[in-house]
BAVOLO-728387 format. One line per 5 residues: number of its first residue (from 0); their letters; for each residue x, y, z of N, C-alpha, C. Coordinates in Angstrom, 2 decimals. Layout:
# residues N
NUM = A = X,Y,Z,X,Y,Z,X,Y,Z | ...
This chain:
# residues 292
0 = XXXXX = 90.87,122.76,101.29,91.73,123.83,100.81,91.20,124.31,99.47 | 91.14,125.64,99.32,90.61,126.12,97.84,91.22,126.07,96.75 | 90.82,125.42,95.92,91.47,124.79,94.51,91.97,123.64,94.38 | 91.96,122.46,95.25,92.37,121.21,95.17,91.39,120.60,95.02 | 91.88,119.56,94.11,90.79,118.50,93.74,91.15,116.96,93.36
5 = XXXXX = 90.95,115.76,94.23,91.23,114.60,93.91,90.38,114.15,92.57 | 91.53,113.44,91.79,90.56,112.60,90.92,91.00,111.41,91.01 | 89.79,110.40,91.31,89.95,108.95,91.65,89.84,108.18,90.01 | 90.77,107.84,89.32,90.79,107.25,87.77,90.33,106.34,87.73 | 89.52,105.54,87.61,88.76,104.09,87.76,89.39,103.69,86.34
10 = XXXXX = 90.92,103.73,85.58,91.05,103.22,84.70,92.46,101.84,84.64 | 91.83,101.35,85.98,93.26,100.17,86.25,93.01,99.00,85.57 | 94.02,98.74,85.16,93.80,97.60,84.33,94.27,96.15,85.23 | 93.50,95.69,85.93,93.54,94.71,86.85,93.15,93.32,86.86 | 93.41,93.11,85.69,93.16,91.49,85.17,93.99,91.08,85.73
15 = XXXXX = 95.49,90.98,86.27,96.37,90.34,86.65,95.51,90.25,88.38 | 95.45,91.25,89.01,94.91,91.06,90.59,93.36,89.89,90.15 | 92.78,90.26,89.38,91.50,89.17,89.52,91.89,87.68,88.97 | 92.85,87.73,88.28,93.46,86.61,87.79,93.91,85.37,88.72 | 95.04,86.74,89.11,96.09,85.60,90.48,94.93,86.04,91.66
20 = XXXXX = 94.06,86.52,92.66,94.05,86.23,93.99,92.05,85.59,93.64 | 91.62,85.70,92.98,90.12,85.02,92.57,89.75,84.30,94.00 | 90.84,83.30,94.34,90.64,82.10,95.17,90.64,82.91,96.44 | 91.09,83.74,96.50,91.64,84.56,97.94,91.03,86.15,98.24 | 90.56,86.85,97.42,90.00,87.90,97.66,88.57,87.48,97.38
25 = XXXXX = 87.94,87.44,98.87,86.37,86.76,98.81,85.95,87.79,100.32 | 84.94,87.28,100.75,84.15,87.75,101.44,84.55,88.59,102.60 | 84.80,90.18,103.12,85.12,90.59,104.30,84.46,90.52,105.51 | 84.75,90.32,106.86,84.03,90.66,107.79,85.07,90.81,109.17 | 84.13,91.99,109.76,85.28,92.51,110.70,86.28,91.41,111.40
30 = XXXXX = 87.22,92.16,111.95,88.53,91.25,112.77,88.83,92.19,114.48 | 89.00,91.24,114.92,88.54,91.35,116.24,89.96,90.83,116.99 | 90.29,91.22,118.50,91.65,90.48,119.36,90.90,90.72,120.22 | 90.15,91.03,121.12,90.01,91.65,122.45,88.29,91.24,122.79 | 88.60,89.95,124.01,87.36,89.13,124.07,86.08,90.12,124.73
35 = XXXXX = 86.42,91.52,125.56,85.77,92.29,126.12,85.22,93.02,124.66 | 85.70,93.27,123.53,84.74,93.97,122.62,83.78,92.95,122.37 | 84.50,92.12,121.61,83.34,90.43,121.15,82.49,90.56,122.47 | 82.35,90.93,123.35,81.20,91.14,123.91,80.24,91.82,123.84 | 81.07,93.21,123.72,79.93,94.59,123.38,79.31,94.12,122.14
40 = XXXXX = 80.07,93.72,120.86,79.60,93.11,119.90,78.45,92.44,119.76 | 78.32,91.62,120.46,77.57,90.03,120.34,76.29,90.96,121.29 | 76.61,91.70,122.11,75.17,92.44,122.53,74.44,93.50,121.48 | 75.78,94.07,121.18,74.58,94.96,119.80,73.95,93.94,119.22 | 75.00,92.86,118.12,73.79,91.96,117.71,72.55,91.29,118.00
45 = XXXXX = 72.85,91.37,119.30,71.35,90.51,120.28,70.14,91.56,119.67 | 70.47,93.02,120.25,69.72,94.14,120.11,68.96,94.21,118.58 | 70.07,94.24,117.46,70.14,94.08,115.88,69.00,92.89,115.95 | 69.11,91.93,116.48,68.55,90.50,116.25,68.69,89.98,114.75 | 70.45,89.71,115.08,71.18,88.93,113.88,71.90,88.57,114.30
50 = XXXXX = 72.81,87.62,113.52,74.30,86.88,114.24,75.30,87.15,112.86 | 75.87,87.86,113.82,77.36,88.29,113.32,78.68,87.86,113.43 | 79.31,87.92,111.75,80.13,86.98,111.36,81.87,88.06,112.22 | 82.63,87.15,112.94,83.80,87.85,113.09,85.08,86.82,112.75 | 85.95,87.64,112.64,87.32,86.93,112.61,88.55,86.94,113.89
55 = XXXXX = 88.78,86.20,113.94,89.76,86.55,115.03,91.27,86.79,114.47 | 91.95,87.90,114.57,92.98,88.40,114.33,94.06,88.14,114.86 | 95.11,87.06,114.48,96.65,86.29,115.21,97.60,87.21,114.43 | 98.36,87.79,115.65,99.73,88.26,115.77,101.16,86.85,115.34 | 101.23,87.29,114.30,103.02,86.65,113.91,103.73,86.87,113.80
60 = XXXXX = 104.66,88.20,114.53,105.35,88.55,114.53,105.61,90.09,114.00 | 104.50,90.88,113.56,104.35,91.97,113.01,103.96,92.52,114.23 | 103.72,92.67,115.18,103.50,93.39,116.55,102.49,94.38,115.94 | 101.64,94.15,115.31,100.03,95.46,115.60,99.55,94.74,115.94 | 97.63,94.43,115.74,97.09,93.68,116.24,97.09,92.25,116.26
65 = XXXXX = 95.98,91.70,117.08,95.97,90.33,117.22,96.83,89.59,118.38 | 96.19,88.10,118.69,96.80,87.64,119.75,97.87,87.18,119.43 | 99.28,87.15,120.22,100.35,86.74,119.61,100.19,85.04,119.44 | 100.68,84.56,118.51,100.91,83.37,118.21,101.81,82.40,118.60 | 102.49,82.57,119.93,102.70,81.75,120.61,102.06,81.46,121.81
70 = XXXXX = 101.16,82.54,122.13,99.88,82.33,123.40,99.07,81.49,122.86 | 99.07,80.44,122.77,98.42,78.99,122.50,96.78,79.61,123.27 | 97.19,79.12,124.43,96.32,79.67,126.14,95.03,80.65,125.68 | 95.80,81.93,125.41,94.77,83.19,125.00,94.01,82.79,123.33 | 94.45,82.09,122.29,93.62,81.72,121.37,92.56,81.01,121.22
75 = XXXXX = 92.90,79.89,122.52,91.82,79.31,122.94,90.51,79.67,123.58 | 90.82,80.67,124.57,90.25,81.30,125.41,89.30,82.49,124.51 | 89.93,83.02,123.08,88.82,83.97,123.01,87.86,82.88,121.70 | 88.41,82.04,120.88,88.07,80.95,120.72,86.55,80.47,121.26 | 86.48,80.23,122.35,86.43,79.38,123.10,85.18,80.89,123.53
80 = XXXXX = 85.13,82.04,124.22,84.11,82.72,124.62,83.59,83.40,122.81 | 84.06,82.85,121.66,83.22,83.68,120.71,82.02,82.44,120.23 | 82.82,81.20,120.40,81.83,80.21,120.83,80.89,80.00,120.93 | 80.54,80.71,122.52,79.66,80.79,123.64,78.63,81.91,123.54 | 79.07,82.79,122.60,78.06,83.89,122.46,76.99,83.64,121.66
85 = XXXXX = 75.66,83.73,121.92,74.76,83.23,120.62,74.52,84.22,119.71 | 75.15,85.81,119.77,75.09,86.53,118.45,75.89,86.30,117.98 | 77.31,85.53,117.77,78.77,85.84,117.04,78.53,84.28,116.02 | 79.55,84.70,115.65,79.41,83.60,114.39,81.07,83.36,113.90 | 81.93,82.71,114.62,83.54,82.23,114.00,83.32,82.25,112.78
90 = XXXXX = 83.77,83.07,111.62,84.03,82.86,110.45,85.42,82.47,110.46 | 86.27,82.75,111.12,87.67,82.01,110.60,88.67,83.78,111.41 | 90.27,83.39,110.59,90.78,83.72,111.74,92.00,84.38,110.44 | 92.53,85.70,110.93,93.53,86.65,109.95,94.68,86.88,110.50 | 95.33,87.87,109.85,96.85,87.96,110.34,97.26,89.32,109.12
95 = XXXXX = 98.09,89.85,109.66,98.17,91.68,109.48,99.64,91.03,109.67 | 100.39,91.52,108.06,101.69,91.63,108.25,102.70,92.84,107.81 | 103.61,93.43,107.66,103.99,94.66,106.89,103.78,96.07,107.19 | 102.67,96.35,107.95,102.27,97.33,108.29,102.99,97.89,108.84 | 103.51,97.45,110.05,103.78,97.97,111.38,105.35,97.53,111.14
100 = XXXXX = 105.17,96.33,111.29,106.86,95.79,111.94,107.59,95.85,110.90 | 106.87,95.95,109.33,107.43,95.85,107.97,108.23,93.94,107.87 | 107.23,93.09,108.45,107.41,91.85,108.52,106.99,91.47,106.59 | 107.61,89.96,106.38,107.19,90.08,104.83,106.36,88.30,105.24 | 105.26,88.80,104.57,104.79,87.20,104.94,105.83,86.41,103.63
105 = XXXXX = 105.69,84.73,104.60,106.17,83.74,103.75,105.78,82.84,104.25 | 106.39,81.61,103.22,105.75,80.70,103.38,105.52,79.88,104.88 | 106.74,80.33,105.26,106.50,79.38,106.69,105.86,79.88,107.96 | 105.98,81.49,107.74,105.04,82.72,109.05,103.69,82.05,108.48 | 103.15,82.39,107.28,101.40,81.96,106.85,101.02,80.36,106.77
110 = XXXXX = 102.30,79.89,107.08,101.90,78.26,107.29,101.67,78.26,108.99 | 101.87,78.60,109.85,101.89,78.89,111.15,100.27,79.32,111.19 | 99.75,80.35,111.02,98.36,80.24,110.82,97.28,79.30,110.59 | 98.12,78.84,109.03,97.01,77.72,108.49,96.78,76.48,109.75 | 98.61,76.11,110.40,98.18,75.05,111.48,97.70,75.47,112.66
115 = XXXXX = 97.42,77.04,113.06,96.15,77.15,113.85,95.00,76.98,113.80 | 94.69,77.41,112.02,93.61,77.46,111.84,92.88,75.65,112.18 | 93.67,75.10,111.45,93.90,73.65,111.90,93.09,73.07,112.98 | 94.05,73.87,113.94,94.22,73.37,115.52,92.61,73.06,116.01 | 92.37,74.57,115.56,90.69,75.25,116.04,89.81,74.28,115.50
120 = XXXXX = 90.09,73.99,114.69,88.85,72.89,113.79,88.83,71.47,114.22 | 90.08,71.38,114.66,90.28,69.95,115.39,90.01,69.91,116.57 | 90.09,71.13,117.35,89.60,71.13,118.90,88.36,71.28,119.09 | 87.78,71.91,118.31,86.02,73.03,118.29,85.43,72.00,117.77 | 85.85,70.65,116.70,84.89,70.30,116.12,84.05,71.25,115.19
125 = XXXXX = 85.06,72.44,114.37,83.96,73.48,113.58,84.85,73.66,112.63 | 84.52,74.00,111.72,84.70,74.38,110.16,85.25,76.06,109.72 | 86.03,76.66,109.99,86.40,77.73,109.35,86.41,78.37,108.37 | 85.57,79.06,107.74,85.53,79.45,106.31,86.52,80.27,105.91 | 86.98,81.12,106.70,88.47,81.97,106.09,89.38,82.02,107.03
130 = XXXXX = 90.65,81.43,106.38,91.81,82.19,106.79,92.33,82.96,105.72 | 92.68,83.76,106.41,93.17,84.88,105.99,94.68,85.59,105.96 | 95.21,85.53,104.87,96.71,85.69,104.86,97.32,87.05,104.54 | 96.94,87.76,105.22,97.23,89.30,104.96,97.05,90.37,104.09 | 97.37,91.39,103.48,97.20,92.26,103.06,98.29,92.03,101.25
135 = XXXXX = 98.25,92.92,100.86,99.03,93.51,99.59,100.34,92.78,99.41 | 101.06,92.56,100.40,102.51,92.26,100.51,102.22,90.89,100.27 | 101.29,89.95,100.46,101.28,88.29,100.63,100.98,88.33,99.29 | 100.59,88.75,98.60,100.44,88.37,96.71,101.31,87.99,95.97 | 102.98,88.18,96.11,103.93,88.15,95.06,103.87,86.47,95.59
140 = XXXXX = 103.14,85.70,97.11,103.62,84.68,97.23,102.61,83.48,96.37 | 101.53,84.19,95.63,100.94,83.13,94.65,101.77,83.40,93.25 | 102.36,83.91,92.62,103.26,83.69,91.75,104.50,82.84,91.88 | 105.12,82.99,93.08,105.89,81.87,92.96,105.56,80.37,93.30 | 104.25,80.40,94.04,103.94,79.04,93.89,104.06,78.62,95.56
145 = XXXXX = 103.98,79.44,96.57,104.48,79.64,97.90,103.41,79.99,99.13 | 102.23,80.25,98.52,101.03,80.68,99.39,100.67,79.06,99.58 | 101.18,79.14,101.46,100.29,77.76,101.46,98.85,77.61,101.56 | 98.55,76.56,101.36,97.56,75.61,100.67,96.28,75.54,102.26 | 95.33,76.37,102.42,94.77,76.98,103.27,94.44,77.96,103.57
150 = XXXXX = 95.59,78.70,102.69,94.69,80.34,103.22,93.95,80.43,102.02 | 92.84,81.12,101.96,92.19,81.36,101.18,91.80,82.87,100.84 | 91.98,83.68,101.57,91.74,85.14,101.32,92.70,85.96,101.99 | 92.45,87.03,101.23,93.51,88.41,100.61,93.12,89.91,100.88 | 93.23,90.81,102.12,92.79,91.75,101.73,93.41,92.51,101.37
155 = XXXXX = 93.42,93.28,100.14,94.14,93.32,98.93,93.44,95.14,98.90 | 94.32,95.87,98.98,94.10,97.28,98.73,94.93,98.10,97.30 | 96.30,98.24,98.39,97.60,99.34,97.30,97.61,98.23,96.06 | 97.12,97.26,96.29,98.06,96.52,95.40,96.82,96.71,93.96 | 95.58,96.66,94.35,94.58,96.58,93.95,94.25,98.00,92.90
160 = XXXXX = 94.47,98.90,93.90,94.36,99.87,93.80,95.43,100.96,92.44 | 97.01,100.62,93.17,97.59,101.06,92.70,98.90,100.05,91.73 | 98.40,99.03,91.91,99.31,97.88,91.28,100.56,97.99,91.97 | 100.75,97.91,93.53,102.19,97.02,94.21,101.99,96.32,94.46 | 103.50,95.65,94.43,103.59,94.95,95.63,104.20,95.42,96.54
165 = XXXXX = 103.97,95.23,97.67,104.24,96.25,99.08,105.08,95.07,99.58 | 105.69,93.84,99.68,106.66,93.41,100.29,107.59,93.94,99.57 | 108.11,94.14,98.30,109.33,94.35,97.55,109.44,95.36,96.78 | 107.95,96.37,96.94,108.22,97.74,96.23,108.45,97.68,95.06 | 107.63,96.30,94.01,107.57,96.33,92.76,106.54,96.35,92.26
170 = XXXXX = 106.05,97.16,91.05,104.94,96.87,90.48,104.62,95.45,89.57 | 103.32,95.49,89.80,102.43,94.15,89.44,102.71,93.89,88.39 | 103.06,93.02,87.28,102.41,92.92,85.73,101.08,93.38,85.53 | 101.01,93.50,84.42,99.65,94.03,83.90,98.61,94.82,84.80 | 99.19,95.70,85.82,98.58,97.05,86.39,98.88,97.85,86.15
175 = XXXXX = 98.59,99.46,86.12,99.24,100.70,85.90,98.90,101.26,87.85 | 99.95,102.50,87.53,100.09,102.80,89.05,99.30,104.37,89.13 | 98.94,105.06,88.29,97.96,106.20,88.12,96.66,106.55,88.11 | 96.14,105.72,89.02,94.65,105.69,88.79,94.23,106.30,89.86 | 95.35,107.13,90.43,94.74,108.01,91.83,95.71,109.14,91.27
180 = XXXXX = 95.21,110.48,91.02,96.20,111.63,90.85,95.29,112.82,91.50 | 95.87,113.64,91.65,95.92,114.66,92.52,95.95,115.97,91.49 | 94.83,116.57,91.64,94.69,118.50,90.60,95.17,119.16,91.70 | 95.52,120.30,91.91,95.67,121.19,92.71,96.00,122.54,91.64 | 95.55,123.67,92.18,95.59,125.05,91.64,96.65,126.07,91.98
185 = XXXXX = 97.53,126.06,91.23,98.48,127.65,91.03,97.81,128.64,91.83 | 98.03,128.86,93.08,97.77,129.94,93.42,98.83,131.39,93.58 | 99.96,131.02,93.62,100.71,132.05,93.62,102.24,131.72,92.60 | 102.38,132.63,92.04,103.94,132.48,90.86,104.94,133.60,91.16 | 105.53,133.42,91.93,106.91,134.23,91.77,108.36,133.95,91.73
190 = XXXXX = 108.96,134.91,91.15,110.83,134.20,91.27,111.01,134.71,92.63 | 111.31,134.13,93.58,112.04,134.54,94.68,113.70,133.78,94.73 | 114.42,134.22,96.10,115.32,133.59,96.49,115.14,131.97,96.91 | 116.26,131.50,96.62,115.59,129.78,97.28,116.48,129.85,98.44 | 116.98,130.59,98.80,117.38,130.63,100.15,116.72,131.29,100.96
195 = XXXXX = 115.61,130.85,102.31,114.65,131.86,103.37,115.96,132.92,103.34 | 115.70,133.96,104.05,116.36,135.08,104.46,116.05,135.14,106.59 | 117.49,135.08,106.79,117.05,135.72,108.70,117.64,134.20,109.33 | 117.46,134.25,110.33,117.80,133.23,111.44,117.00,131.85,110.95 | 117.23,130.53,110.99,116.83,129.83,110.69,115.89,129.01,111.57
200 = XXXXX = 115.30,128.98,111.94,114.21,128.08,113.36,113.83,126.74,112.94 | 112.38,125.95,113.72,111.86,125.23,113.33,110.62,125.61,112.13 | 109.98,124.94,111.46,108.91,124.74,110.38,107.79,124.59,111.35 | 106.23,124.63,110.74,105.28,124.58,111.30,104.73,123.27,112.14 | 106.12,122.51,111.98,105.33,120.99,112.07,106.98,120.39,113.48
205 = XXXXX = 107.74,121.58,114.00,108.84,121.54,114.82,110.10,121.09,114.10 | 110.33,121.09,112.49,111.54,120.63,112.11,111.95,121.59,111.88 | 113.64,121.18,111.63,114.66,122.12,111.15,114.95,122.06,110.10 | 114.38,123.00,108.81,114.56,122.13,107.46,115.68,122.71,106.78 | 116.24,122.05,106.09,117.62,122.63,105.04,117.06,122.89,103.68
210 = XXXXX = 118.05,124.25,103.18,117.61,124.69,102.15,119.24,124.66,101.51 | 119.16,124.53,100.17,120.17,124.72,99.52,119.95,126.33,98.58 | 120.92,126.67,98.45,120.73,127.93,97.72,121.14,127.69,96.28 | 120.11,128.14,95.28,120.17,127.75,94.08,119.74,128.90,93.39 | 120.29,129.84,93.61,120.01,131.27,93.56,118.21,131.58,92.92
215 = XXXXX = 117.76,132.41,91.89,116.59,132.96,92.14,116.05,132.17,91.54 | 114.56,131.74,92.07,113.77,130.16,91.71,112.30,130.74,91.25 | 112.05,130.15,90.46,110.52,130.32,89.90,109.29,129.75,90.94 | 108.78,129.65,91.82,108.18,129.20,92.65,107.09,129.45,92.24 | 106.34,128.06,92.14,104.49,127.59,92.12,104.12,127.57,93.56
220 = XXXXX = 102.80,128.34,94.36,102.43,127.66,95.22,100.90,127.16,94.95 | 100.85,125.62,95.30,99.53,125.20,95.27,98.59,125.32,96.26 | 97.57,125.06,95.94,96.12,125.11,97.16,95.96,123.91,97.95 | 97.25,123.21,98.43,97.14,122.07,99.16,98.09,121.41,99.67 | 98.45,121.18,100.80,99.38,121.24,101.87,99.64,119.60,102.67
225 = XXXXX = 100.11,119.74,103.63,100.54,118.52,104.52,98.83,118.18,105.22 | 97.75,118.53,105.36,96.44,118.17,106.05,95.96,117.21,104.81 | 96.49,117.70,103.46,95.81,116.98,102.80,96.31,115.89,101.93 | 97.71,115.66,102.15,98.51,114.51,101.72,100.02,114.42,101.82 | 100.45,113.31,101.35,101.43,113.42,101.94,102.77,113.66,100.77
230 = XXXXX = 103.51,114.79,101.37,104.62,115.50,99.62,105.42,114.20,99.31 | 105.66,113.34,100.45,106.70,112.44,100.05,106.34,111.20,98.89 | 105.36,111.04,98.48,104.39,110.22,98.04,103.62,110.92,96.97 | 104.13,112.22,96.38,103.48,112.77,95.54,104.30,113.15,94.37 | 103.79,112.59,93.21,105.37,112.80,91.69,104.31,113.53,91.12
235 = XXXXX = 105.18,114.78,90.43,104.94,115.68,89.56,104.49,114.83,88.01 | 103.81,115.12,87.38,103.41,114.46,86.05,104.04,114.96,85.08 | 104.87,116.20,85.26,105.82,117.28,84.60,106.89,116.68,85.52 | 107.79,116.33,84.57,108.69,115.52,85.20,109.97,116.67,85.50 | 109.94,117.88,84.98,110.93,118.91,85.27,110.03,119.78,86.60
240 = XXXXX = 109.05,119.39,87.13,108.84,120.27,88.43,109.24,119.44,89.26 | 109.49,119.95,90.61,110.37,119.71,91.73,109.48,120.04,92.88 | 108.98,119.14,94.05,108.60,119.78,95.32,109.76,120.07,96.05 | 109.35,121.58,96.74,110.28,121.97,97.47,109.94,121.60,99.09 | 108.26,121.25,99.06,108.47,121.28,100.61,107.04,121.69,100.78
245 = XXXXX = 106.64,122.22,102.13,104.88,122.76,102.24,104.85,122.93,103.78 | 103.78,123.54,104.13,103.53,123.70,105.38,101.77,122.92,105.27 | 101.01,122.97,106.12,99.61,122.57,106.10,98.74,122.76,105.01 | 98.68,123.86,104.53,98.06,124.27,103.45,98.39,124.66,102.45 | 99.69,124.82,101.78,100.50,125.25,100.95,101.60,124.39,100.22
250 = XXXXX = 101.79,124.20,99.17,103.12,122.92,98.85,103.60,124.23,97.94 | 104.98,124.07,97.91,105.78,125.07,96.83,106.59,124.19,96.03 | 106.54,124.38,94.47,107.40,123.97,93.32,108.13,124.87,92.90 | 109.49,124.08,92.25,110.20,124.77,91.25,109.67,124.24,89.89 | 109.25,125.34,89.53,109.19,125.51,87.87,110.13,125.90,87.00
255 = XXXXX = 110.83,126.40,87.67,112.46,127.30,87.20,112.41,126.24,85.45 | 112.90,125.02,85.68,113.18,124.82,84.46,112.35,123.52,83.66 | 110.83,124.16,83.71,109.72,123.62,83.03,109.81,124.51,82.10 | 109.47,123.25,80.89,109.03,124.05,79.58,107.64,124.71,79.64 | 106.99,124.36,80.43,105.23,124.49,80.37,105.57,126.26,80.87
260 = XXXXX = 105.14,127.82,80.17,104.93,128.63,80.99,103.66,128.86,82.05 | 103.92,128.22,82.91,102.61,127.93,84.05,102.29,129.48,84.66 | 101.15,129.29,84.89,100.27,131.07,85.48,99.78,130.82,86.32 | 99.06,131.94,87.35,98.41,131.41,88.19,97.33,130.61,87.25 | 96.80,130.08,88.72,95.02,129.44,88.05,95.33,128.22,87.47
265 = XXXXX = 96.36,127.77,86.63,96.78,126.78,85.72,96.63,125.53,87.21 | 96.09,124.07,86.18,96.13,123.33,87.30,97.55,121.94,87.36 | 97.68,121.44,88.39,98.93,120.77,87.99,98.44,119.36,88.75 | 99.14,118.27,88.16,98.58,117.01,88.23,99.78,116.09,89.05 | 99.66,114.91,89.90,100.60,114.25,90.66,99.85,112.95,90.65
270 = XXXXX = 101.03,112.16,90.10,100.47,110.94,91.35,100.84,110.40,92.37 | 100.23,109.77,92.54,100.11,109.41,94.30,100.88,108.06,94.41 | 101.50,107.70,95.37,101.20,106.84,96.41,100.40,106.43,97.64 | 100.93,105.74,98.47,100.03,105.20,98.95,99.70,106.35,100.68 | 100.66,106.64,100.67,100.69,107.87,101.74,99.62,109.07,101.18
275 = XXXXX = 100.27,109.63,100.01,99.32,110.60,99.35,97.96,109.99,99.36 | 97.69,108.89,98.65,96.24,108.16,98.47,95.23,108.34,99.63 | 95.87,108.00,101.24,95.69,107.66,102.27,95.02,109.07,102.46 | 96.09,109.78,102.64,95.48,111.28,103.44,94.57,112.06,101.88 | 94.58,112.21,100.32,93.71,112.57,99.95,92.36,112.33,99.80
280 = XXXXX = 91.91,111.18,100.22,91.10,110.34,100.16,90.43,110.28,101.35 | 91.20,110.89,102.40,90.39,110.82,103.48,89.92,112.46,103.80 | 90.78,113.30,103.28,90.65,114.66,103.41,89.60,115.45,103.18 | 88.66,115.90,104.21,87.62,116.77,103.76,87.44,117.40,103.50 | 88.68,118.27,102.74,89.31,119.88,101.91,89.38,119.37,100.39
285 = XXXXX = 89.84,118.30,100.01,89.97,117.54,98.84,88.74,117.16,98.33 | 88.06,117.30,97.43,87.24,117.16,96.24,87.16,115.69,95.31 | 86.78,114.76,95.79,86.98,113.69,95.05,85.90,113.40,93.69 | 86.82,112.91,92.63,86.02,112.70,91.31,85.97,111.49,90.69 | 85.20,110.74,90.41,85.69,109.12,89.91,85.64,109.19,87.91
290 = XX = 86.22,109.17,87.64,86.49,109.09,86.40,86.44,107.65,85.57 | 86.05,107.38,84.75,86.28,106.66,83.66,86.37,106.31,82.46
């Protein structure tokens, strides 16, 4: 979109994340459920002529990926053919919580793992180098003293990134949450009505949206819309502008009662969450800048 521009702030102050997860944010390598890919896999590698490290991914109750964790049977079984492949290489075994089901790891779901991980080492006769205890949300459980004693790694993003914690929607100690903000360009300034005018329908995206009437409104529109992030997840840095809303390519503010007299061209700044983060960052209309 013309006139938007991500700037990625490389200015987080993240001594607390290298502090607390050191022991646990270590080495990545892909994660895997489905013994028919670990096949295709283990043949590219043949081809590659290398042996490649995978993880196997256990379901606990968060219903996205991985084998569920009471199929004893099926853990064994892919276990058991990653084994057998001479390109693959068991590095150890993960678990995805929060995402999907909005499950919160604890101590006793990530102790369930560790005694798989267990299991495997006692049955295989082999050594596991990582388990793996989820994402962003499993961190608040090394402060209290609650991450059991086995998992060893963390893959650690929002939290990293933007200093949460994503089980409880609190920020970290000693992180700041602005190190991802969002420019976008004034392209159009007028007072209109804040009430549409005519029959009311659906929006570009099939909703029925409500408007309150707040009689005549100063309206900003920017150069960047719903393709390129997400409004719900996006705070004004001018704490008196207001999103009203957007279609694909367009977001509209009230400026009505900003002190700033904003013009076109003028640029305006947001930060993000993790929705916004997601889609600006991936957006190939958005302009990314790393700053420090």
């Amino acid at each position: 979109t013309s006139g938007s521009k991500c700037v990625m702030m490389c200015s987080f102050h993240n001594n607390y994340i290298l502090q607390k997860s050191q022991t646990y944010y270590n080495y990545i390598v892909p994660a895997h459920s489905e013994i028919s890919t670990l096949r295709l896999l283990d043949s590219a590698a043949a081809k590659a002529g290398i042996v490649h490290n995978v993880v196997l991914m256990i379901d606990l109750g968060d219903l996205r990926e991985g084998i569920f964790f009471k199929n004893e049977d099926l853990i064994w079984e892919a276990v058991e053919a990653v084994l057998g492949m001479k390109n693959l290489n068991l590095y150890g075994i993960a678990v995805n919580l929060t995402c999907y089901g909005a499950i919160i790891p604890k101590k006793d779901n990530l102790s369930q793992l560790v005694e798989i991980a267990r299991k495997i080492e006692a049955k295989y006769d082999i050594k596991l180098n990582m388990v793996s205890g989820g994402n962003s949300s499993s961190i608040y459980l090394i402060d209290k003293g609650e991450m059991p004693s086995g998992i060893n790694n963390l893959r650690l993003g929002e939290s990293f990134l933007l200093g949460n914690d994503t089980a409880y929607e609190t920020d970290l100690p000693g992180t700041v949450g602005d190190t991802v903000v969002l420019q976008a360009q004034i392209v159009e300034l007028k007072e209109k009505p804040s009430l549409p005018i005519g029959e009311v329908g659906v929006d570009a995206f099939g909703q029925k949206p409500y408007y309150e009437d707040r009689g005549i409104m100063k309206r900003a529109i920017i150069a960047v819309g719903k393709q390129d992030t997400d409004l719900d997840s996006m705070t004004p840095r001018d704490p008196q502008m207001e999103i009203m809303g957007g279609s694909s390519d367009h977001t509209i503010l009230d400026v009505t009662h900003c002190d700033k007299n904003y013009k076109v061209g003028d640029v305006v700044e947001f930060e993000l969450g993790y929705g916004g983060m997601l889609k600006t960052a991936t957006s190939p209309y958005v302009e990314k800048e790393y700053v420090k």
